[in-house]
C-alpha positions in Angstrom: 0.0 0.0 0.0 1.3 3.2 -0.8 2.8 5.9 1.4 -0.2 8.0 2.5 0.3 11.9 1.8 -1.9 14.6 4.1 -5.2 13.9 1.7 -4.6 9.8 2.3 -4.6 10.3 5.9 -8.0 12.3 5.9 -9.4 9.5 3.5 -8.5 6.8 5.9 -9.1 8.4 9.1 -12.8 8.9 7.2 -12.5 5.1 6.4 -11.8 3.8 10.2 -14.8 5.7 11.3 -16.7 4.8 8.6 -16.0 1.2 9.3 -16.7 1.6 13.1 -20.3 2.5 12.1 -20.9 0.4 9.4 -20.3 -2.7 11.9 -22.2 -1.2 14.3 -25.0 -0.9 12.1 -24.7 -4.1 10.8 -25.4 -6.2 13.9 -29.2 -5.2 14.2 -31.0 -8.3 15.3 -34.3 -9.1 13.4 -36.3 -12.5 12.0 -35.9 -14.1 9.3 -38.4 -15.2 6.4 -41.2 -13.8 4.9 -41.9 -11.6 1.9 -41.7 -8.3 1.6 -43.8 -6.3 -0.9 -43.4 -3.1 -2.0 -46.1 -0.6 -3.6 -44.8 2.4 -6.1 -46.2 4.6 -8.3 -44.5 3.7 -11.3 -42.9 0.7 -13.0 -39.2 0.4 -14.1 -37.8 1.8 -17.1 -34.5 -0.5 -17.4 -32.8 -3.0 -14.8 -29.5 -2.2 -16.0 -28.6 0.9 -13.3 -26.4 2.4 -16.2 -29.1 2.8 -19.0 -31.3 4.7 -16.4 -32.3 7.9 -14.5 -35.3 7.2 -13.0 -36.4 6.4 -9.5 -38.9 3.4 -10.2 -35.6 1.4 -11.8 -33.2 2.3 -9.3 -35.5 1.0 -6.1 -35.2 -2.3 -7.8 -31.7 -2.4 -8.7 -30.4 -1.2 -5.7 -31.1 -4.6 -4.2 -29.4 -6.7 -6.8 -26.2 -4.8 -7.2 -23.4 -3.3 -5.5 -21.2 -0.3 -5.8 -17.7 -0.1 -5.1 -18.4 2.5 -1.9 -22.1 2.8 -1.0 -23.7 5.4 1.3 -24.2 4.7 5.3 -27.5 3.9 5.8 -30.0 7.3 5.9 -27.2 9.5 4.8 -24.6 10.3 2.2 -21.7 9.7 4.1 -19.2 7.0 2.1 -18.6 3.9 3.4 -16.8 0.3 2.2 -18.4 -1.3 -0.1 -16.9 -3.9 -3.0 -14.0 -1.9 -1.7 -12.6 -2.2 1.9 -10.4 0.5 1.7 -9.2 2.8 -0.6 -6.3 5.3 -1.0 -5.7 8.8 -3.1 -2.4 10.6 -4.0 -1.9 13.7 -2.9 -2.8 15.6 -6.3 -6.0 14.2 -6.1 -5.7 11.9 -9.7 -5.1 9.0 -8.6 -7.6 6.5 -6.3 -6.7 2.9 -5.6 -9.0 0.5 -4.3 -8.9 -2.6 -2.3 -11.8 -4.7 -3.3 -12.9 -7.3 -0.4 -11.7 -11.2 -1.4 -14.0 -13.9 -2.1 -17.3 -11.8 -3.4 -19.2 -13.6 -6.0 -21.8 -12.2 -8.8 -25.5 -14.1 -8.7 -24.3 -16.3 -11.7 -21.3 -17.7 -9.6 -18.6 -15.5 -11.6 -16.1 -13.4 -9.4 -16.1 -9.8 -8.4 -12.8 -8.7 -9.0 -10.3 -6.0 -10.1 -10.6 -6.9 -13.7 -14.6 -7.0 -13.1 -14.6 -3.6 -12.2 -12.5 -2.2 -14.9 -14.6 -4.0 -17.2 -17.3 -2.3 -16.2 -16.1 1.2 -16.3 -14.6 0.3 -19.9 -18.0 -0.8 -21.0 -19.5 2.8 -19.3 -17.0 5.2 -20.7 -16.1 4.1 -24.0 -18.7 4.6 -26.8 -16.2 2.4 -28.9 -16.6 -0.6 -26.1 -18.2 -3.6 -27.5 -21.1 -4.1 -25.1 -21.6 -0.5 -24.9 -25.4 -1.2 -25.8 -28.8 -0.5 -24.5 -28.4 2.7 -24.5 -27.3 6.2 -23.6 -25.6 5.4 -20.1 -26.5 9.3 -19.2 -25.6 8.9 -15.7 -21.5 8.4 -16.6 -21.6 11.5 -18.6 -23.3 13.6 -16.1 -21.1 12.4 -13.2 -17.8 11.9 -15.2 -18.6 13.7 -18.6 -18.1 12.2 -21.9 -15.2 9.9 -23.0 -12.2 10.5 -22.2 -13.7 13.0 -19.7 -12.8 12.6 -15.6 -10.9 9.1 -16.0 -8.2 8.8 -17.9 -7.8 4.9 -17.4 -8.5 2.0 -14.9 -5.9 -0.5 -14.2 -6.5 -3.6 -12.1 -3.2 -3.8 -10.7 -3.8 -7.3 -9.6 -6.9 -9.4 -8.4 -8.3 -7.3 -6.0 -6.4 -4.1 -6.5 -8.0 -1.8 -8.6 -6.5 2.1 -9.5 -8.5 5.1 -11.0 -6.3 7.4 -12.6 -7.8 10.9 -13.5 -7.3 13.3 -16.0 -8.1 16.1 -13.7 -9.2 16.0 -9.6 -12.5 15.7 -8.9 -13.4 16.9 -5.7 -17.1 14.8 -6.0 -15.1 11.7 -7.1 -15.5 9.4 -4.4 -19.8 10.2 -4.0 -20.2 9.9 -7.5 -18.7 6.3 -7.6 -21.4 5.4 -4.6 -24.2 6.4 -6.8 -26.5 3.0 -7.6 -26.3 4.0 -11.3 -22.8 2.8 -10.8 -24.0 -0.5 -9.7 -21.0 -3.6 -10.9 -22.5 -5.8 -13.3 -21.3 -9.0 -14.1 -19.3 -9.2 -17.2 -20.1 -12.7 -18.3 -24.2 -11.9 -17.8 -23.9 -8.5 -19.9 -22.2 -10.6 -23.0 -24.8 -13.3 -22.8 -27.6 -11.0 -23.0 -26.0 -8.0 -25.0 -29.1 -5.7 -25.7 -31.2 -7.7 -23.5 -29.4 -7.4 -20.3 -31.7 -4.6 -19.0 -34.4 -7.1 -17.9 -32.0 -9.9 -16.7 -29.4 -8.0 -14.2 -26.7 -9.9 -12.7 -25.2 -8.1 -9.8 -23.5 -9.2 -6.3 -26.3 -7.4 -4.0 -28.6 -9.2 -1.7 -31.0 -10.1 -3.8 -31.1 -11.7 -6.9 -33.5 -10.8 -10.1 -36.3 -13.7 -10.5 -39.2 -12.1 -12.3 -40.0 -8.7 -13.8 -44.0 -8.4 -15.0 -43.5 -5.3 -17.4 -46.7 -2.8 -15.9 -47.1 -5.5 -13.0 -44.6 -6.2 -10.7 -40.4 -7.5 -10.4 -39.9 -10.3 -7.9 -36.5 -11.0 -6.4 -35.0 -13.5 -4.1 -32.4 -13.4 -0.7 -28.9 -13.8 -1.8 -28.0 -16.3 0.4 -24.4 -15.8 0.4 -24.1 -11.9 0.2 -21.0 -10.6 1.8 -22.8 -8.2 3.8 -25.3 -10.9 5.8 -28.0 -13.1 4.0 -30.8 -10.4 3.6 -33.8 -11.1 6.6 -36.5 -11.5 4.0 -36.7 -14.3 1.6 -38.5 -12.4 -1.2 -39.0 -8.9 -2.7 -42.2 -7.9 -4.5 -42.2 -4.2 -6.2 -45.4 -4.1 -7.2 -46.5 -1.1 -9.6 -49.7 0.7 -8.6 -50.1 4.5 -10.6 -53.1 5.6 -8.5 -51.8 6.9 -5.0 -55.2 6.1 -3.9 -55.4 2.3 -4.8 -51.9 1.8 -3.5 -52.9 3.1 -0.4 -56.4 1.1 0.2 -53.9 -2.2 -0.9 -51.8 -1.1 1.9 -54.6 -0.9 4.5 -56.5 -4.4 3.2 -52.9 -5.8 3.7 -52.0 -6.5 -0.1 -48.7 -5.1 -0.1 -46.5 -4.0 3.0 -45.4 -0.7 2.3 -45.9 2.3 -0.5 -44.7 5.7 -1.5 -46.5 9.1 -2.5 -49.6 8.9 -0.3 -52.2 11.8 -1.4 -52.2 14.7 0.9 -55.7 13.9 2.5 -54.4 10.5 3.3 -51.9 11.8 5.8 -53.6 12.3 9.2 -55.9 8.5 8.6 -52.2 7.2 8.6 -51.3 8.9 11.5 -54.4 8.1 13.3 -54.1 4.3 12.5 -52.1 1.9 14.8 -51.5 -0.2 12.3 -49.3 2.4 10.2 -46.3 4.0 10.4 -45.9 7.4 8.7 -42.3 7.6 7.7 -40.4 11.0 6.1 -38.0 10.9 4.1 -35.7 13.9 4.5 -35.9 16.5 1.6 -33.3 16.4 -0.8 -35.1 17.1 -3.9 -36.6 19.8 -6.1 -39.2 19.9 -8.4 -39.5 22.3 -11.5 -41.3 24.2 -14.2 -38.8 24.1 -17.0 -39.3 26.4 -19.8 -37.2 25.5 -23.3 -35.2 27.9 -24.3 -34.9 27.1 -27.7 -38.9 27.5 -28.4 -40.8 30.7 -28.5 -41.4 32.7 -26.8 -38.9 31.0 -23.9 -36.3 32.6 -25.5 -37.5 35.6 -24.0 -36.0 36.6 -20.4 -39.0 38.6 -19.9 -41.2 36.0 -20.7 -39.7 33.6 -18.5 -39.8 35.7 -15.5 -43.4 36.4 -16.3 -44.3 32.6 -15.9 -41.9 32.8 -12.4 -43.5 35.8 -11.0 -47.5 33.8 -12.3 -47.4 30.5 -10.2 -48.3 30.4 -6.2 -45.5 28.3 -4.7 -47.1 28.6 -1.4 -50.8 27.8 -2.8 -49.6 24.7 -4.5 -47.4 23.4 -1.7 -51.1 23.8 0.9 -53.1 21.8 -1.8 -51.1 19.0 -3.1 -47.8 18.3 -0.5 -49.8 18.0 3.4 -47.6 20.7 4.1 -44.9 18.6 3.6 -42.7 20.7 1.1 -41.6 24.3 1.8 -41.5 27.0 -1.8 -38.2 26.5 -3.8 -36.2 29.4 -5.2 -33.2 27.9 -6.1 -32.1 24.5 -7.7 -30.4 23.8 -4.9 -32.2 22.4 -1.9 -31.3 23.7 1.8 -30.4 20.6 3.0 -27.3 20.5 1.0 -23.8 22.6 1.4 -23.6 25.4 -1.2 -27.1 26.8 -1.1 -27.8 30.6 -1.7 -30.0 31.6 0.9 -29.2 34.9 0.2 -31.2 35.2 -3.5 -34.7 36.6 -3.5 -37.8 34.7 -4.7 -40.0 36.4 -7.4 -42.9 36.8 -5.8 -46.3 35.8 -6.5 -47.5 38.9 -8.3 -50.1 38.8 -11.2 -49.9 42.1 -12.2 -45.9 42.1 -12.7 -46.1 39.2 -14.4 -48.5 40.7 -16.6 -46.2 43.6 -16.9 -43.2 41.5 -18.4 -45.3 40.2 -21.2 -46.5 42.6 -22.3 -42.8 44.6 -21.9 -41.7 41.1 -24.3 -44.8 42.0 -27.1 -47.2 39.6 -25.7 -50.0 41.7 -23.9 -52.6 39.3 -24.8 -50.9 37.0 -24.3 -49.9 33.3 -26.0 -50.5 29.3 -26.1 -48.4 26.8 -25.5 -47.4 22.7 -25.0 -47.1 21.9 -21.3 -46.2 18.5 -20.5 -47.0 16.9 -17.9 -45.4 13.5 -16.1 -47.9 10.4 -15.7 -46.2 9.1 -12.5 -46.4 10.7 -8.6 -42.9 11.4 -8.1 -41.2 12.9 -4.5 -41.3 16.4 -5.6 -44.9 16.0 -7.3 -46.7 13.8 -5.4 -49.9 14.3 -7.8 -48.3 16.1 -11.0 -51.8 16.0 -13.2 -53.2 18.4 -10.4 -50.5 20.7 -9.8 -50.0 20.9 -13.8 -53.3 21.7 -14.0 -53.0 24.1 -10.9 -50.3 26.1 -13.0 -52.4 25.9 -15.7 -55.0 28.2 -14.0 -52.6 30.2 -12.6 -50.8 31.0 -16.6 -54.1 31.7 -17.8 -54.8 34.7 -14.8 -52.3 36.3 -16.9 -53.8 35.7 -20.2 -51.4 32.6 -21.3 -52.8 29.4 -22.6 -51.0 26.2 -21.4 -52.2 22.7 -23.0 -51.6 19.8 -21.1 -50.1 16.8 -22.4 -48.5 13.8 -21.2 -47.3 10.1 -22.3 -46.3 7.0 -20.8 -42.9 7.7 -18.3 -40.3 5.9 -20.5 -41.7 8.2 -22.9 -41.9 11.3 -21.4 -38.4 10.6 -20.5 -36.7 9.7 -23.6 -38.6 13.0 -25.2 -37.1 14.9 -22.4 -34.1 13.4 -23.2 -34.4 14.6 -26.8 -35.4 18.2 -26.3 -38.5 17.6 -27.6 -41.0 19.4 -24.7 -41.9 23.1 -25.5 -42.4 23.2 -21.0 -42.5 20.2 -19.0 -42.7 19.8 -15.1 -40.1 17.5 -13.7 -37.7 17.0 -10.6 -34.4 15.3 -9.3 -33.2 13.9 -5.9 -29.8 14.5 -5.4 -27.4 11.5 -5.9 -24.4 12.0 -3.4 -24.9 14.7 -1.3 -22.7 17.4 -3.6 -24.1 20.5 -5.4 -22.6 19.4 -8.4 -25.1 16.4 -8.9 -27.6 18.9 -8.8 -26.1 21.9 -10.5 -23.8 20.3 -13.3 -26.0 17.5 -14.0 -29.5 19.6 -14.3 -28.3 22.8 -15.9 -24.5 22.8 -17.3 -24.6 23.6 -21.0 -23.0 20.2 -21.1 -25.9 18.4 -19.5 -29.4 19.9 -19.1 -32.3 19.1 -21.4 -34.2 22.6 -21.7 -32.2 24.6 -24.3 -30.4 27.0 -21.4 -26.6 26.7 -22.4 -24.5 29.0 -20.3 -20.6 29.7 -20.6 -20.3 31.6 -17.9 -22.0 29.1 -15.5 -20.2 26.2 -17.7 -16.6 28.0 -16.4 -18.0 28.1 -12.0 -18.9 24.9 -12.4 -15.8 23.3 -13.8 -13.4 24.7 -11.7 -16.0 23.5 -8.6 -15.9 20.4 -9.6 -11.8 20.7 -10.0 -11.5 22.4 -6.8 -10.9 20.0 -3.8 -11.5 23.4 -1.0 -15.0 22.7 0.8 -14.9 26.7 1.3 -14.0 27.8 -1.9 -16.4 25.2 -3.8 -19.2 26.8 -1.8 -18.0 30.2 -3.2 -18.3 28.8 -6.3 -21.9 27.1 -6.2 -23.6 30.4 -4.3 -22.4 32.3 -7.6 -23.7 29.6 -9.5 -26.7 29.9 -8.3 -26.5 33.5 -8.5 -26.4 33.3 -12.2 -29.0 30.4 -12.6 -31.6 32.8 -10.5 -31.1 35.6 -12.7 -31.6 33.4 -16.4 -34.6 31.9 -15.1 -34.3 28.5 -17.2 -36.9 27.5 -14.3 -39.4 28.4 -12.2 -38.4 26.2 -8.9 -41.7 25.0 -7.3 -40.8 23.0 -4.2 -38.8 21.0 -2.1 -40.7 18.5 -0.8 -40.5 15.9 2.4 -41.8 12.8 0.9 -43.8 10.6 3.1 -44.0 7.0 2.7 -46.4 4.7 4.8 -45.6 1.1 6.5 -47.6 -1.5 8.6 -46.3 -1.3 12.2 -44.6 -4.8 11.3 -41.9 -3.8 8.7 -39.1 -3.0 10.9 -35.5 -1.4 10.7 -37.0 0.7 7.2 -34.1 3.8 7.0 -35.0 5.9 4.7 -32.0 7.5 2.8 -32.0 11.1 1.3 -31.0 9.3 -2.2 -34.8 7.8 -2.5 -33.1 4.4 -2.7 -31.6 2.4 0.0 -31.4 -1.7 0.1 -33.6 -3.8 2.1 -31.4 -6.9 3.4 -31.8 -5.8 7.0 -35.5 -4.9 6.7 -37.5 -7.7 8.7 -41.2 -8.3 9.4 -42.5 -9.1 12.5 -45.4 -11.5 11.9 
């Protein structure tokens, strides 16, 4: 092992504490057996962590793979995964890690140094052979386009593998926790080549059985997972759109635990014994994205029109329980970096009516407003608050039609610039403002036409700059800039509440939205 300079030690005083904690965690006591089921609002787009984005995949594979660091339970904070330890250089370009011995995949093949470069080949390089299945978005928005962040990976023998940057990365070590970076195994991905997205083959704690496309995605204990063999013998996602029906299933006992309860749902849950109301804590935000390369959103004016038309406040009191606060930055509180110093528009018809008319639309103008088809954390019921803004837009003579399609879809359109407006959201990843900022609006990155060079330059030299102080410099005049383009109009960050029988126990919600469930037990 090599010679730790002052950044090593930090990393590995980090690690011994980290690994302290993770064993103390790791001893809970609970029963075995059972099946645990799982309602959501939404099915899976992919099973191939890579080829996603959404949250309805990455609930599900976060229980059949693993990362090479992972996130303590309920919290960003890295921890040991694949890797036991790891060590950087003192320039901050080169990480080795020390991946844990004896670690198998679900088919029986080894997890091992030249697994894991395999995988970040296959990620990186467009020109990789199994580079298939799609875009793998989630590389290039954490570690930008080939050649981008890494410069190479080298497994220096079996269980040794080193990361060798072409420039620091202060976010480095997060980003590799991230589930979309979930190790697959290499000998799965060549035998089902395009395929692999519905047959994943990780080394997690449970292993893929089933997946009913609309219906549901079985999976069963990993018996011989590194970490413990998982309490319950069986997870069942099952997909139920109407927050409604999923919660009625919960209370006639059909399935064991949901997300996105409707607002007016709230107090029965916390009235009944039977329940447990759990919160997850906020680390999201959800948005009104205007495209900037559609009239009339190429207008400032216009845009801060449509930011100074919608009631935050309103909204938040009809469709969150309360549970949400307004949003005036991308950024939310709860992370490092945020601009508490910027000033909301406010909620003022007759301004708004003002700036349209100062940007030759007095009367006005109609538009395509898209609308997502799933409850998500940061729109818990997005065809009522679309329709909400709807009413508010037209107060100031502007004509929104709603529209909507199915959510791999309305994703892939996203994808492809092809929305006029659209309401959407993101939970942060890691923990950094740069999974937020650099990911959602760097000309590099975002989806809504808004290409910046002056925020392109803060963000790249945040993301090169290893100074916690100095980075938060950085994102507060980020955000600084973001306010005054208006590419958005932020609506809320929101505290999503999720619902359990009183029996499901040891349930830690992470900030992330996904956490794995081998140490959730029922107590039948």
């Amino acid at each position: 092992m090599n010679n730790f300079k002052k950044l090593s030690i930090l990393v590995v005083l980090t690690l011994v504490v980290a690994l302290f904690s993770f064993t103390a965690l790791a001893q809970d006591e609970g029963e075995y057996g059972g099946t645990f089921i799982f309602g959501r609002g939404g099915d899976s787009v992919g099973l191939d962590p890579i080829q996603v984005t959404d949250g309805e995949s990455f609930k599900v594979t976060q229980q059949i793979y693993d990362t090479v660091v992972m996130y303590k339970p309920g919290t960003t904070e890295v921890i040991p995964g694949l890797a036991e330890e790891w060590d950087v250089s003192e320039d901050g370009k080169t990480w080795t890690f020390y991946l844990r011995e004896g670690v198998n995949f679900h088919d029986g093949n080894p997890v091992n140094a030249e697994a894991v470069k395999w995988n970040f080949e296959r990620w990186g390089n467009t020109d990789h052979p199994y580079h298939i299945g799609g875009d793998f978005t989630y590389y290039g928005y954490m570690f930008q386009d080939y050649p981008g962040v890494i410069k190479e990976v080298k497994a220096l023998d079996e269980y040794t593998v080193r990361f060798i940057l072409n420039e620091p990365q202060a976010p480095f070590l997060a980003n590799l926790a991230m589930v979309s970076f979930g190790i697959a195994s290499p000998e799965a991905v060549k035998e089902y080549g395009e395929d692999y997205f519905k047959n994943p083959v990780g080394s997690g704690p449970f292993k893929f059985v089933e997946w009913r496309q609309g219906d549901r995605v079985v999976l069963e204990a990993n018996e011989d997972y590194w970490n413990g063999r998982p309490y319950v013998d069986e997870v069942v996602f099952r997909s139920i759109p109407d927050n409604g029906a999923r919660y009625m299933e919960l209370r006639s006992g059909s399935i064991d635990m949901m997300d996105y309860i409707n607002p007016e749902d709230v107090q029965s849950v916390r009235d009944d014994e039977s329940l447990d109301l759990v919160l997850r804590p906020s680390f999201n935000v959800g948005y009104f994205a205007m495209n900037m390369e559609f009239e009339p959103f190429d207008n400032l004016k216009v845009r801060k029109a449509f930011a100074h038309a919608i009631n935050k406040e309103a909204l938040i009191g009809a469709f969150y329980a309360g549970l949400a606060e307004p949003a005036k930055n991308p950024l939310p509180p709860a992370i490092w970096g945020y601009n508490d110093e910027i000033e909301d528009y406010p909620y003022d018809l007759e301004r708004a009516k003002e700036l349209l008319a100062e940007a030759g639309y007095p009367d006005g103008f109609e538009f395509d407003f898209y609308y997502m088809p799933v409850p998500r954390p940061y729109f818990p019921q997005p065809k009522m608050i679309a329709q909400a803004i709807q009413y508010y837009l037209s107060e100031i003579g502007v004509t929104a039609n709603l529209l909507s399609y199915d959510w791999g879809t309305y994703l892939d359109k996203y994808y492809n610039d092809e929305f006029q407006s659209y309401i959407l959201g993101w939970t942060g990843d890691n923990g950094d403002p740069d999974n937020f900022l650099y990911v959602l609006l760097d000309k590099t990155q975002n989806h809504g036409g808004y290409r910046s060079d002056e925020l392109h330059e803060v963000l790249i030299e945040a993301q090169r700059t290893v100074d916690r102080e100095k980075r938060t410099e950085l994102y507060m005049e980020a955000q600084e800039i973001i306010h005054a383009d208006v590419p958005w109009v932020p609506i809320a960050h929101s505290t999503p509440p999720l619902v359990k029988k009183t029996m499901v126990k040891n349930y830690v919600p992470n900030p992330t939205s996904t956490e794995k469930f081998h140490r959730v037990w029922l107590d039948e």
